[in-house]
N, CA and C atoms of all chains as a GROMACS GRO file, in nm:
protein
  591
    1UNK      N    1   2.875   0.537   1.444
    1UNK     CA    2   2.790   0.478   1.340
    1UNK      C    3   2.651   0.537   1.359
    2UNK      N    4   2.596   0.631   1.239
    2UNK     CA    5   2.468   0.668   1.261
    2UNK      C    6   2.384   0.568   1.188
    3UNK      N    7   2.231   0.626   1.234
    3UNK     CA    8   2.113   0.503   1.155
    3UNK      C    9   2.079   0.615   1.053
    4UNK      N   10   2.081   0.564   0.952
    4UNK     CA   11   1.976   0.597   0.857
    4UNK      C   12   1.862   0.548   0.815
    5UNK      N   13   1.814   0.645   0.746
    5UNK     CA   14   1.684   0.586   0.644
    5UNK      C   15   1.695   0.638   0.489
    6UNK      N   16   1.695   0.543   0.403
    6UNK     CA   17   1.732   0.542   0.272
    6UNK      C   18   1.612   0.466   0.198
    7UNK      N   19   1.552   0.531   0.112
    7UNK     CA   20   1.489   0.477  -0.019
    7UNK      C   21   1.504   0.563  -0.117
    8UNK      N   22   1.492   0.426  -0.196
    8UNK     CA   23   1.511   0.450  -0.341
    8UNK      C   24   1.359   0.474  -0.397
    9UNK      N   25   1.331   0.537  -0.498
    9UNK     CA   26   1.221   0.534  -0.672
    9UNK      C   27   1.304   0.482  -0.728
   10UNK      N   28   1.253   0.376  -0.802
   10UNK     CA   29   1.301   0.251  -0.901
   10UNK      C   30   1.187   0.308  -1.045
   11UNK      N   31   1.277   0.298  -1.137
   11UNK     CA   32   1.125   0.378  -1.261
   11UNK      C   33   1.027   0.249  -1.289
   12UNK      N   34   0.959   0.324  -1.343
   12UNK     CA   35   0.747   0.227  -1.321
   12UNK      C   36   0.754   0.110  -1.417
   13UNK      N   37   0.849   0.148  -1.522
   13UNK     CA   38   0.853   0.012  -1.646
   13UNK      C   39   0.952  -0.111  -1.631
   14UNK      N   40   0.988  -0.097  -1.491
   14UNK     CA   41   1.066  -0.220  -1.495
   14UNK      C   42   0.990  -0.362  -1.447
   15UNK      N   43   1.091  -0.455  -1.490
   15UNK     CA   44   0.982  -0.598  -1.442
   15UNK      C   45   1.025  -0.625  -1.283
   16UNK      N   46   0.928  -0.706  -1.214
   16UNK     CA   47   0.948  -0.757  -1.080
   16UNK      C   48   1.111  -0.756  -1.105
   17UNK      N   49   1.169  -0.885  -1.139
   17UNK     CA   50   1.287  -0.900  -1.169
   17UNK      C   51   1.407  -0.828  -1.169
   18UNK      N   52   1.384  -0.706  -1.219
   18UNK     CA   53   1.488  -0.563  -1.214
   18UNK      C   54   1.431  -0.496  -1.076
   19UNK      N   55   1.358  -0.495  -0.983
   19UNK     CA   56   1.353  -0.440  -0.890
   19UNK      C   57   1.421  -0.498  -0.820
   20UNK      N   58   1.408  -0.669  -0.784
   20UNK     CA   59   1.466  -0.741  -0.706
   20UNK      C   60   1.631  -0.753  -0.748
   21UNK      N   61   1.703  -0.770  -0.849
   21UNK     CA   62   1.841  -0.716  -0.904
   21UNK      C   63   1.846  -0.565  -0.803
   22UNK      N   64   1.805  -0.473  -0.877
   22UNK     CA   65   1.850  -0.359  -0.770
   22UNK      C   66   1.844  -0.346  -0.586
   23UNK      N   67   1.746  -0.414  -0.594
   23UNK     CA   68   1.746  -0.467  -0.432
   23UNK      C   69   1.874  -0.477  -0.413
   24UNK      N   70   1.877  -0.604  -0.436
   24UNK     CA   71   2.020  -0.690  -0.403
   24UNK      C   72   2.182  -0.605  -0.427
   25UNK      N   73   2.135  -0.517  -0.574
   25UNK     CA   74   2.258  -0.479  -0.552
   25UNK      C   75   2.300  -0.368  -0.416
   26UNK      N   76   2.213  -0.277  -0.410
   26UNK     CA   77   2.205  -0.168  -0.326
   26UNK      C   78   2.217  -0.216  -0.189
   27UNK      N   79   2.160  -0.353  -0.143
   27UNK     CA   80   2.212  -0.459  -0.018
   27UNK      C   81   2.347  -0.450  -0.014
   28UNK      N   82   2.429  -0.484  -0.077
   28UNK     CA   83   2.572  -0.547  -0.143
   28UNK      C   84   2.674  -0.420  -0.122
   29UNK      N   85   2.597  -0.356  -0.175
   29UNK     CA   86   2.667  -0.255  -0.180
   29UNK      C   87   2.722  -0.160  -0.041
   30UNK      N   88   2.554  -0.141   0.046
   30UNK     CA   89   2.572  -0.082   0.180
   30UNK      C   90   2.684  -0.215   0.250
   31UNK      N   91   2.652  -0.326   0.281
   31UNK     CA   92   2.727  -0.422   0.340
   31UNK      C   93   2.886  -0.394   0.314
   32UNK      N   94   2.912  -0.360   0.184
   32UNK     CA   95   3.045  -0.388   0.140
   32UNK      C   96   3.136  -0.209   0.225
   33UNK      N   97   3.040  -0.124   0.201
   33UNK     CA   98   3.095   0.010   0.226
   33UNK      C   99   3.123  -0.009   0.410
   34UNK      N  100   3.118  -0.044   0.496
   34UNK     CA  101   3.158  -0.014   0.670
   34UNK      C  102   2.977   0.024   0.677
   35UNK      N  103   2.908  -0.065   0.618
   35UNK     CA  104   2.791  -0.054   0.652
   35UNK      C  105   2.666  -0.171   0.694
   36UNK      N  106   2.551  -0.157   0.770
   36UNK     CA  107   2.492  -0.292   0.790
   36UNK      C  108   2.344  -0.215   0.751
   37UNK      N  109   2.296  -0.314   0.668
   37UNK     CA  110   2.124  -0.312   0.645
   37UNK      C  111   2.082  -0.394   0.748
   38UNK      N  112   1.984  -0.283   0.834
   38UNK     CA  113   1.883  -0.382   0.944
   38UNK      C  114   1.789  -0.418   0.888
   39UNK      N  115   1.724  -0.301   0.789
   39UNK     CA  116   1.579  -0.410   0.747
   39UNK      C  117   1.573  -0.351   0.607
   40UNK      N  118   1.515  -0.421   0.496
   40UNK     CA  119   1.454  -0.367   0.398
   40UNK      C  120   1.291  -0.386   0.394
   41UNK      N  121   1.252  -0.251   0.301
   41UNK     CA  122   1.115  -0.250   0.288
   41UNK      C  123   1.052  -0.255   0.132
   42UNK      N  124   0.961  -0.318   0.109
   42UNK     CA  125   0.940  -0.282  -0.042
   42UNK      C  126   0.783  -0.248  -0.004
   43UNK      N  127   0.800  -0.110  -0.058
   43UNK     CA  128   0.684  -0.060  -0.072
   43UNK      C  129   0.554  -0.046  -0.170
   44UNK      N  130   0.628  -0.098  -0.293
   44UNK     CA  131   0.581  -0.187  -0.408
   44UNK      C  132   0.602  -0.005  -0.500
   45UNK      N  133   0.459  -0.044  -0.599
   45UNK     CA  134   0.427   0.055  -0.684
   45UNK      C  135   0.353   0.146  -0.623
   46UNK      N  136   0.400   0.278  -0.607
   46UNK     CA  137   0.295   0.367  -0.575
   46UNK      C  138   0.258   0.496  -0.652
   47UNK      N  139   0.200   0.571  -0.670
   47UNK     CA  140   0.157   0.675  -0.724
   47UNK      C  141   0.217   0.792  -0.712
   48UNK      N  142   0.258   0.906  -0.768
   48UNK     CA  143   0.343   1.006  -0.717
   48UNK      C  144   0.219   1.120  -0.740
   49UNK      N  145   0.193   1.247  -0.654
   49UNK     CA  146   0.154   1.320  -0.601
   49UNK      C  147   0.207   1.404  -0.792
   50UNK      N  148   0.319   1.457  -0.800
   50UNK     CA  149   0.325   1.514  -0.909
   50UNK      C  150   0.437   1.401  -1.011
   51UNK      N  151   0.434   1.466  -1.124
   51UNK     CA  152   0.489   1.381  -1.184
   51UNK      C  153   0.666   1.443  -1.168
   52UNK      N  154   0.760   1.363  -1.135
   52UNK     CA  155   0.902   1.336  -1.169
   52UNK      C  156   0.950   1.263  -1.292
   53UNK      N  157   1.018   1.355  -1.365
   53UNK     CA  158   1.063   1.330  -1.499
   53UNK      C  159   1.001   1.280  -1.581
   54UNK      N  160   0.848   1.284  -1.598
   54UNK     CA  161   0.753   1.273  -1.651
   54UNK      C  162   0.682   1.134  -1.634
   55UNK      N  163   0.769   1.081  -1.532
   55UNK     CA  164   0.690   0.942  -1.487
   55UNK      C  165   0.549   0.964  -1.354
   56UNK      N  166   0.479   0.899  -1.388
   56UNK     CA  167   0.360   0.913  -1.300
   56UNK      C  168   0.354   0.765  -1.135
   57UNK      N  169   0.455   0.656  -1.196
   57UNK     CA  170   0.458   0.547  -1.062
   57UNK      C  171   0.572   0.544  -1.063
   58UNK      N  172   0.589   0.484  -0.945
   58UNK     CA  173   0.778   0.412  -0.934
   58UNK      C  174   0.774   0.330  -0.811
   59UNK      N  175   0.836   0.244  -0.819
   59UNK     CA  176   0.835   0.145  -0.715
   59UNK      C  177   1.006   0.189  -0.592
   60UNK      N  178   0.904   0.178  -0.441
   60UNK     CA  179   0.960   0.256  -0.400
   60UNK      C  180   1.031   0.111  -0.293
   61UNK      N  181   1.154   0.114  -0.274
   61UNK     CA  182   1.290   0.068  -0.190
   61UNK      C  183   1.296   0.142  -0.053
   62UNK      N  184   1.302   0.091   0.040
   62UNK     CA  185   1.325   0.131   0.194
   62UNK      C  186   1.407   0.080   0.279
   63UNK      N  187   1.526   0.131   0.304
   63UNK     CA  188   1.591   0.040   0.376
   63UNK      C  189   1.695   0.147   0.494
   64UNK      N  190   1.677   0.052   0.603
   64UNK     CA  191   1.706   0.124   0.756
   64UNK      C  192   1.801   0.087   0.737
   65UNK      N  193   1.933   0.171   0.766
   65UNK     CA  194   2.082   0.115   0.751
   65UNK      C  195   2.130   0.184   0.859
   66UNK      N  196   2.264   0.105   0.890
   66UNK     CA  197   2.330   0.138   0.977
   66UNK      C  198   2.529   0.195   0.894
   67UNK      N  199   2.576   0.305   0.912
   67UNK     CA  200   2.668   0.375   0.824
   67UNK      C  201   2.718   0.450   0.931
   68UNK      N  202   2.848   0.526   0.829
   68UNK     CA  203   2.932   0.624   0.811
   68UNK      C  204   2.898   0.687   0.670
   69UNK      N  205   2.958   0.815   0.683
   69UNK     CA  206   2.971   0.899   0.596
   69UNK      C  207   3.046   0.810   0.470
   70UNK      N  208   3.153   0.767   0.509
   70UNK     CA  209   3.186   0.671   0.350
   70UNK      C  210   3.022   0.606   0.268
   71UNK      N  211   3.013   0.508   0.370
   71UNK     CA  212   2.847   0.466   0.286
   71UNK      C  213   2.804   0.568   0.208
   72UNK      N  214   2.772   0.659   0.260
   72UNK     CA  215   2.711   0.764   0.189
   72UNK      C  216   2.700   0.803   0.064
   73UNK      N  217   2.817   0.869   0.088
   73UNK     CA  218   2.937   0.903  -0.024
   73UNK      C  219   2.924   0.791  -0.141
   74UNK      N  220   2.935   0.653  -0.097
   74UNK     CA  221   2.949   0.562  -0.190
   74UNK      C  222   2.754   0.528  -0.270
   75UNK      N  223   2.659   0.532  -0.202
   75UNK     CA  224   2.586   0.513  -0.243
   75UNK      C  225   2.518   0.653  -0.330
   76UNK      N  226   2.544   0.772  -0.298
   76UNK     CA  227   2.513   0.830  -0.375
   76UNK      C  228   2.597   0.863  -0.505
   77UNK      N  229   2.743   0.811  -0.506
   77UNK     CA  230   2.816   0.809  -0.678
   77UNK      C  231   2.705   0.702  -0.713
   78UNK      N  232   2.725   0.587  -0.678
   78UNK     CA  233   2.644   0.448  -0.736
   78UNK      C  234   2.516   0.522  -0.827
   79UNK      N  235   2.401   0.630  -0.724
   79UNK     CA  236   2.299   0.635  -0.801
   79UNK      C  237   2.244   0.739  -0.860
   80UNK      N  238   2.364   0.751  -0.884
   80UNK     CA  239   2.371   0.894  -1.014
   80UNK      C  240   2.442   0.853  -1.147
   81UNK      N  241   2.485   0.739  -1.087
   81UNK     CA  242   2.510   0.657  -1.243
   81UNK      C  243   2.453   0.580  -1.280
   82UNK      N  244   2.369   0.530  -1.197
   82UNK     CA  245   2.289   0.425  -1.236
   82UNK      C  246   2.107   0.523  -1.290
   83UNK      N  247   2.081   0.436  -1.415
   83UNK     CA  248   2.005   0.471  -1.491
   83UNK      C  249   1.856   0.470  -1.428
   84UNK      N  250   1.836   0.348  -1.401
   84UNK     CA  251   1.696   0.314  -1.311
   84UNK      C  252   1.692   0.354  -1.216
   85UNK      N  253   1.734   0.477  -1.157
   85UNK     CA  254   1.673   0.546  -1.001
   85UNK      C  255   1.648   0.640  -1.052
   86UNK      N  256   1.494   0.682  -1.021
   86UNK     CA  257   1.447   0.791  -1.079
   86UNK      C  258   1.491   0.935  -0.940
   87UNK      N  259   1.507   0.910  -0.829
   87UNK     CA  260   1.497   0.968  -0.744
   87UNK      C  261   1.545   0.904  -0.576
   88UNK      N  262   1.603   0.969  -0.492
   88UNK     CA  263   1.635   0.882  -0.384
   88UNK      C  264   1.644   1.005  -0.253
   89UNK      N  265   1.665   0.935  -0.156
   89UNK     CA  266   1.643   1.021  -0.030
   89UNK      C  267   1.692   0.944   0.103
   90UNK      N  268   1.782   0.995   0.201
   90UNK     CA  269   1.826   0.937   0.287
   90UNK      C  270   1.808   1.083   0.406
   91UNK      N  271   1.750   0.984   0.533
   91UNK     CA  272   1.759   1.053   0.624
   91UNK      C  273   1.788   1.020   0.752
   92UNK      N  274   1.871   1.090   0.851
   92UNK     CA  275   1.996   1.059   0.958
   92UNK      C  276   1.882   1.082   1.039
   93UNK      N  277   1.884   0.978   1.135
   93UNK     CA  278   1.844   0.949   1.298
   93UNK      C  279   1.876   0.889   1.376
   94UNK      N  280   1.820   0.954   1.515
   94UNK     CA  281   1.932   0.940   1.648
   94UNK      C  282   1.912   0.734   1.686
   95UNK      N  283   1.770   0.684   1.693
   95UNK     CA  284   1.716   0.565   1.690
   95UNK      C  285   1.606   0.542   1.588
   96UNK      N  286   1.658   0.394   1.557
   96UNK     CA  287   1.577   0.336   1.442
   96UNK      C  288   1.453   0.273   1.510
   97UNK      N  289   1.311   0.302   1.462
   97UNK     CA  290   1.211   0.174   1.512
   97UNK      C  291   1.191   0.096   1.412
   98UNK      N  292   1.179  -0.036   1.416
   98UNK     CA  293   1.193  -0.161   1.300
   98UNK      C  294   1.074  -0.191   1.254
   99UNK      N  295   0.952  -0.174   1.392
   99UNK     CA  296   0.831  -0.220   1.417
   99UNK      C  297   0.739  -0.192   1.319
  100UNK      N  298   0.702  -0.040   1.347
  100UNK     CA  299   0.610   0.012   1.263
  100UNK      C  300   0.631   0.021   1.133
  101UNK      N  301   0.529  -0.035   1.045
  101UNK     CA  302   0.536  -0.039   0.936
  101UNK      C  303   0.425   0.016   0.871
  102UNK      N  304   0.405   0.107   0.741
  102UNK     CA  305   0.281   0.200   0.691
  102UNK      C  306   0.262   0.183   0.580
  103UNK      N  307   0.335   0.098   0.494
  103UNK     CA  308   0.341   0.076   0.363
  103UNK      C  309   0.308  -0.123   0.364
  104UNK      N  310   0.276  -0.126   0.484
  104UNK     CA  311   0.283  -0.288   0.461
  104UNK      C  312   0.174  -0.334   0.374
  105UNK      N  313   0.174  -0.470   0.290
  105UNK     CA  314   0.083  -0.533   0.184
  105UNK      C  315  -0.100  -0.507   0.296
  106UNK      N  316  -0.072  -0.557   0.396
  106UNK     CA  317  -0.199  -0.632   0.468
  106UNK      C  318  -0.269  -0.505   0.504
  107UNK      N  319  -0.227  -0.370   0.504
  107UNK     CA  320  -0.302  -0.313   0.573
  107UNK      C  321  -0.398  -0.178   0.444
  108UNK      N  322  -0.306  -0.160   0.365
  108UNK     CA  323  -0.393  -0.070   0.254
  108UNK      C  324  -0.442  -0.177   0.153
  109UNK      N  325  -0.282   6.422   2.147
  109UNK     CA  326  -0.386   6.276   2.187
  109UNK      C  327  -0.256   6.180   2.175
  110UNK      N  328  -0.252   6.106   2.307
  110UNK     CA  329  -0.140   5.994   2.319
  110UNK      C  330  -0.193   5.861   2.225
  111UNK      N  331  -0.144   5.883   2.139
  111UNK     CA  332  -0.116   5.721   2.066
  111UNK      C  333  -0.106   5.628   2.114
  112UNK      N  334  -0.262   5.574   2.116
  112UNK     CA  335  -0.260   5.439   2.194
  112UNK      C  336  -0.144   5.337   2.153
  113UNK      N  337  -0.088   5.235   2.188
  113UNK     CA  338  -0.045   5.133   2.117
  113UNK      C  339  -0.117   5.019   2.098
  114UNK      N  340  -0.154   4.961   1.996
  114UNK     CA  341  -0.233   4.843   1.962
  114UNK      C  342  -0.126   4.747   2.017
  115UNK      N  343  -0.213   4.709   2.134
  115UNK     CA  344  -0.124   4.586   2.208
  115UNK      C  345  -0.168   4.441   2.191
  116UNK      N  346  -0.080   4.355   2.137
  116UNK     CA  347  -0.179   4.206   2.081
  116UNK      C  348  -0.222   4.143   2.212
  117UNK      N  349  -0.095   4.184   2.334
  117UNK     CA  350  -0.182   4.119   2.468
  117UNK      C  351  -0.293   4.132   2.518
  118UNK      N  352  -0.311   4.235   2.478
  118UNK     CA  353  -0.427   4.296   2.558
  118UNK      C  354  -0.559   4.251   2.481
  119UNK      N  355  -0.558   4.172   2.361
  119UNK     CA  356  -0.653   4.150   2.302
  119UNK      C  357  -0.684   4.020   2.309
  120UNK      N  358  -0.547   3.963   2.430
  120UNK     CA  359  -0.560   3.798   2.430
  120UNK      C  360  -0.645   3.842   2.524
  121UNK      N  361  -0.593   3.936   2.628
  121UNK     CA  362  -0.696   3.894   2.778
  121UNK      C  363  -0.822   3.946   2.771
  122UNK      N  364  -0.861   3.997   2.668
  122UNK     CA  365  -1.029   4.084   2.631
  122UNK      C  366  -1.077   3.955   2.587
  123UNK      N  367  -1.007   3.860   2.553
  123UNK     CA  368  -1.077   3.726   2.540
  123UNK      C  369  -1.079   3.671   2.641
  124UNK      N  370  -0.988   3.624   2.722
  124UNK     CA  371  -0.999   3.571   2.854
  124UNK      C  372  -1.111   3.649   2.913
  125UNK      N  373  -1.133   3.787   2.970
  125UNK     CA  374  -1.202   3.791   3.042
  125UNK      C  375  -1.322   3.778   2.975
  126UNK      N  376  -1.394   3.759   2.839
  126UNK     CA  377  -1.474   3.810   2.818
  126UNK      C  378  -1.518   3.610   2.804
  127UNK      N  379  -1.457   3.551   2.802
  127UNK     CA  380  -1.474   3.395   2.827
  127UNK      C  381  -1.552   3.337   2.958
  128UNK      N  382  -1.518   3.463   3.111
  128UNK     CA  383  -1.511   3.463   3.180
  128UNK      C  384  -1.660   3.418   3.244
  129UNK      N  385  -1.764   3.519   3.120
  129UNK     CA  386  -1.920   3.549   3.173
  129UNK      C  387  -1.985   3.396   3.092
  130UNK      N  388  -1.926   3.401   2.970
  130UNK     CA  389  -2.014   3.291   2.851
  130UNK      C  390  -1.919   3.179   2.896
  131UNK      N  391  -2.047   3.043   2.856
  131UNK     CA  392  -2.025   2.960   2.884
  131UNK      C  393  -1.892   2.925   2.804
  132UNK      N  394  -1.775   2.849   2.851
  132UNK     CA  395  -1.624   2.803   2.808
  132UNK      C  396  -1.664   2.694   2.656
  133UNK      N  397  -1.700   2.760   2.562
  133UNK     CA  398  -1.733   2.641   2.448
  133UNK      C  399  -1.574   2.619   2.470
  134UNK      N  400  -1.556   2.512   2.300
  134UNK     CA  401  -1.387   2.471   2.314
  134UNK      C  402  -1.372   2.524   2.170
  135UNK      N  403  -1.382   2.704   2.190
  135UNK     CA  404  -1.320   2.753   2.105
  135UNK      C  405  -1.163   2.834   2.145
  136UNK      N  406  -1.196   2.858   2.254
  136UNK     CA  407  -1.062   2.919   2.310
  136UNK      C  408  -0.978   2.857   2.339
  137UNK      N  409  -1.034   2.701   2.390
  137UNK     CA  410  -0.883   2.605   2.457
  137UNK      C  411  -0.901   2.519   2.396
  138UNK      N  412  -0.863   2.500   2.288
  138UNK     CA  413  -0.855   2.378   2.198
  138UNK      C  414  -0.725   2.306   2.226
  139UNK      N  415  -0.700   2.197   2.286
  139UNK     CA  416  -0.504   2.121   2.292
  139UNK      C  417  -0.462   2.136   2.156
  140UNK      N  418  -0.328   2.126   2.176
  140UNK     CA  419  -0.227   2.102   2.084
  140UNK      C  420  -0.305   1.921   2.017
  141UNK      N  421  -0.287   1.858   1.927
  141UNK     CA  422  -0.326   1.721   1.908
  141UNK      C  423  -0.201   1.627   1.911
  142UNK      N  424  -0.083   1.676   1.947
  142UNK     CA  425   0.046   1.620   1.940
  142UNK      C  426   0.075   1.590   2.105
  143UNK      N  427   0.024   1.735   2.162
  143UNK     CA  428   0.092   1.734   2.327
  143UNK      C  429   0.025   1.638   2.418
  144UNK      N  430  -0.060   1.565   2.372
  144UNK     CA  431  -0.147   1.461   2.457
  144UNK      C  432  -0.055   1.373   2.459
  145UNK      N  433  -0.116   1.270   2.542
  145UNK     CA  434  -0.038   1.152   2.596
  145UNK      C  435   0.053   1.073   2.470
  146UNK      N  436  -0.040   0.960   2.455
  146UNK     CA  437  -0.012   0.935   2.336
  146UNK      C  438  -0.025   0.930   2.196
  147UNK      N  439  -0.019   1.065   2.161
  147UNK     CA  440  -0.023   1.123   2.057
  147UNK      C  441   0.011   1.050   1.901
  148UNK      N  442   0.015   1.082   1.791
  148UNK     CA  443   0.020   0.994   1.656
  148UNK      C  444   0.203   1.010   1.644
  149UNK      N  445   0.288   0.953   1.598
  149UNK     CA  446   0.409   0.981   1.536
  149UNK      C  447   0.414   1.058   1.386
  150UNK      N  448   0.516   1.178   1.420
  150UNK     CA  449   0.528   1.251   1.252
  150UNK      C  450   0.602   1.203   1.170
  151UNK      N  451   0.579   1.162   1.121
  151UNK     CA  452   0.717   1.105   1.009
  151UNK      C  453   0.631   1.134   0.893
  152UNK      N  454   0.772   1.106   0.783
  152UNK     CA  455   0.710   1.138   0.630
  152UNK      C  456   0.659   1.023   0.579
  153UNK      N  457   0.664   0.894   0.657
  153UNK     CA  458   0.565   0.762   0.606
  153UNK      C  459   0.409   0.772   0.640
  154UNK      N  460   0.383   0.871   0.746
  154UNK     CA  461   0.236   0.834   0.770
  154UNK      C  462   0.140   0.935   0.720
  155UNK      N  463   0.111   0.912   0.611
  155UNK     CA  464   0.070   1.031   0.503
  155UNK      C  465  -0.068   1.030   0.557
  156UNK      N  466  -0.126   0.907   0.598
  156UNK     CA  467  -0.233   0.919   0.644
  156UNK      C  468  -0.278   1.045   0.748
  157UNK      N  469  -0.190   1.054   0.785
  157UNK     CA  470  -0.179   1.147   0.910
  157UNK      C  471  -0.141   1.307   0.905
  158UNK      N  472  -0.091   1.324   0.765
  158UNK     CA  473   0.009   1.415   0.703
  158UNK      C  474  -0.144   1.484   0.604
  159UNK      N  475  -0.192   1.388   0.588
  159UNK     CA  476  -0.309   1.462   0.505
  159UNK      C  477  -0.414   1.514   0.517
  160UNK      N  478  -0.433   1.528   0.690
  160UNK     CA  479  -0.489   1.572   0.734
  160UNK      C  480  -0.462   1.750   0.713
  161UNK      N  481  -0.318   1.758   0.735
  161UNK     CA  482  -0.274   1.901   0.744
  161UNK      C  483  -0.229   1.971   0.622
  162UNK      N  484  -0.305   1.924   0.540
  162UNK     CA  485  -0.290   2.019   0.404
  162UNK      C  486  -0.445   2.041   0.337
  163UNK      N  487  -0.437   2.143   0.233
  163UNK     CA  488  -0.519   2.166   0.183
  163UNK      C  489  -0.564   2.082   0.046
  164UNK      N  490  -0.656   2.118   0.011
  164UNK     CA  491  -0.650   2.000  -0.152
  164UNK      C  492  -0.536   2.099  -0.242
  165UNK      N  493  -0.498   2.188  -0.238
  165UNK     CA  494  -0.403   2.281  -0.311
  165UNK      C  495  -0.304   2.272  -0.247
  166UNK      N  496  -0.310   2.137  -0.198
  166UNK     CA  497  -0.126   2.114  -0.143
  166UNK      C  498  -0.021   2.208  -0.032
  167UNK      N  499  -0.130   2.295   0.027
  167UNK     CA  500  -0.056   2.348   0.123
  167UNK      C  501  -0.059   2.324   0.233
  168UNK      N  502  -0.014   2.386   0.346
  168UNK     CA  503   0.022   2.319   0.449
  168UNK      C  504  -0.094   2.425   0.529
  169UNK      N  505  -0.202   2.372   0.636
  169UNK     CA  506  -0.243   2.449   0.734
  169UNK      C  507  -0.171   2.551   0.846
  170UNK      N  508  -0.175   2.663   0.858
  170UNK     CA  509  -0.140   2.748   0.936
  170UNK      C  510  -0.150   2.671   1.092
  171UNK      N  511  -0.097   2.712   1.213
  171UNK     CA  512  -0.075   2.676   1.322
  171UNK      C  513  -0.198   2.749   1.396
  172UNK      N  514  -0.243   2.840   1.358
  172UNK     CA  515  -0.367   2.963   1.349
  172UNK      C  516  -0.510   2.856   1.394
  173UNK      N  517  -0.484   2.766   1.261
  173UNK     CA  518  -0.606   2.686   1.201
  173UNK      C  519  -0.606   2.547   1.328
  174UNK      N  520  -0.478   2.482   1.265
  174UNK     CA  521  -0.526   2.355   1.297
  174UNK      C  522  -0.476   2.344   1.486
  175UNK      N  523  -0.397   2.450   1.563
  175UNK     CA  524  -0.406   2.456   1.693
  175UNK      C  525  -0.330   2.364   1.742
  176UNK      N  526  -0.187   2.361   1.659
  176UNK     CA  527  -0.084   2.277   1.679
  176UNK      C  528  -0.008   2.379   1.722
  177UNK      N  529   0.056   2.329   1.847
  177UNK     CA  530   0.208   2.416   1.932
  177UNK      C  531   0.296   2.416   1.826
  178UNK      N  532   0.367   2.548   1.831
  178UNK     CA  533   0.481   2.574   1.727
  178UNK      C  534   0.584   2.486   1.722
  179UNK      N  535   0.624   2.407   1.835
  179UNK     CA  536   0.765   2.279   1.805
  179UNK      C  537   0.728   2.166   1.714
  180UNK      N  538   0.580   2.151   1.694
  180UNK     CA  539   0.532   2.019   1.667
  180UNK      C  540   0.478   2.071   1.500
  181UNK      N  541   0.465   2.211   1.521
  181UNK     CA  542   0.416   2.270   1.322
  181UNK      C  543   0.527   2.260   1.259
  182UNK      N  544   0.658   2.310   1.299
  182UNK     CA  545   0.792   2.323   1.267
  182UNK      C  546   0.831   2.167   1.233
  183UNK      N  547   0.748   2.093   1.301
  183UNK     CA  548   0.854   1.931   1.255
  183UNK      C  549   0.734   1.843   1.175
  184UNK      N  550   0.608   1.938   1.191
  184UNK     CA  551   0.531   1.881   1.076
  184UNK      C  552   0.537   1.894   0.971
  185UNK      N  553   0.594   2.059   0.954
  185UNK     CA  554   0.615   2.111   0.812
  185UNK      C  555   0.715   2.052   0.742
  186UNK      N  556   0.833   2.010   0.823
  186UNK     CA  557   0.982   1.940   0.767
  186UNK      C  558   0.944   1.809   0.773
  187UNK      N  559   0.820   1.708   0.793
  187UNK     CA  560   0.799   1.585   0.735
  187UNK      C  561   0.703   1.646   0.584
  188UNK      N  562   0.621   1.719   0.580
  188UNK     CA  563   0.523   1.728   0.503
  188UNK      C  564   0.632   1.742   0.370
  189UNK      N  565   0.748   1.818   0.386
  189UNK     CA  566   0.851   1.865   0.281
  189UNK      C  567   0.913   1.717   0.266
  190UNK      N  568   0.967   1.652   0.334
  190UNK     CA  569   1.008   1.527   0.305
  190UNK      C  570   0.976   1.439   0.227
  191UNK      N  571   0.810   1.427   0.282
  191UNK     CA  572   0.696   1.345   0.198
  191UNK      C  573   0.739   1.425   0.035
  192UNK      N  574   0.674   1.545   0.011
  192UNK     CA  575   0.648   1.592  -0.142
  192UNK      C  576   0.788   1.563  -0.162
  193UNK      N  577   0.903   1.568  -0.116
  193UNK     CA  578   1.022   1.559  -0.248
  193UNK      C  579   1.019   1.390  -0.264
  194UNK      N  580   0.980   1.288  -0.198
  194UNK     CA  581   0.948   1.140  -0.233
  194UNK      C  582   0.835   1.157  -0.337
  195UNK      N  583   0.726   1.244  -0.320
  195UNK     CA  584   0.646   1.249  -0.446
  195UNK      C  585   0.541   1.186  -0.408
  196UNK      N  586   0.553   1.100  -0.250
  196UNK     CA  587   0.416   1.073  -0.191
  196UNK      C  588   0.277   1.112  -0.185
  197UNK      N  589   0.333   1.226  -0.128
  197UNK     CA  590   0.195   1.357  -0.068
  197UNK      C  591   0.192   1.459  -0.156
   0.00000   0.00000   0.00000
């Protein structure tokens, strides 16, 4: 079982409401695949450096998971069909730290 | 006439010795900023840290410049790439 790191871009026009729906589903989803979410992060709305698909914000999803290659596999069909991910990114490491956090509300 | 060879060593130690007479400013031995104790963590979350090593034209500082050891430019450059495809940095 490796650790990952997985977030999502959620597109800029959705309401609180549809972020927290996609939350949950993308929870549901790792759980259901031979997978465990240790932590999620919401990084809220942030600004993008250049524009992706002509959107300028997107609210960005973070979540430390614990997987197999099935997970994988399964979360990336999921978000290539799904309409509201503008963009996503997962990356494999040897140990997860839970602690540090850089996107937290209290500190920017 | 024997063709000298332009040797790059030899132009390190014309610095060394020539360091030797003038006072040691900290142009020649500048540390790595990673190889110290406890140094900052690289990752593609700490942009704060990441933005130091680029230019306003979005490039990445040479190893030349900013006097980072080559293991630690190599894994700066592969967070700095991480960051731009999130669209962060």
């Amino acid at each position: 079982m490796n650790f990952y790191e997985h977030t999502i871009i959620a597109k800029q026009n959705l309401s609180q409401k549809d972020v927290d729906t996609i939350e949950k589903k993308y929870e549901d989803l790792i759980n259901k695949n031979s997978g465990k979410v240790l932590k999620v992060e919401k990084w809220g709305l942030l600004n993008f450096k250049r524009k992706i698909k002509n959107y300028t914000k997107g609210y960005f999803l973070h979540y430390k998971i614990e997987g197999d290659k099935s997970t994988l596999e399964e979360i990336k069909l999921k978000t290539k069909l799904d309409g509201n991910i503008v963009r996503f990114l997962t990356v494999k490491y040897k140990n997860l730290d839970l602690k540090t956090e850089y996107f937290s509300k209290n500190k920017n | 006439m024997k063709k000298r060879k332009k040797n790059f060593k030899s132009s390190k130690n014309s610095l060394n010795k020539l360091s030797l007479f003038q006072k040691n400013d900290g142009r020649f031995s500048r540390k790595c900023p990673f190889s110290v104790k406890n140094a900052p963590v690289i990752d593609y979350k700490n942009i704060s840290l990441l933005q130091k090593y680029i230019t306003e034209t979005n490039k990445i500082i040479t190893s030349k410049i900013s006097n980072v050891s080559l293991g630690k430019q190599k894994k700066l450059a592969r967070e700095i790439k991480k960051a731009q495809i999130l669209g962060i940095l």
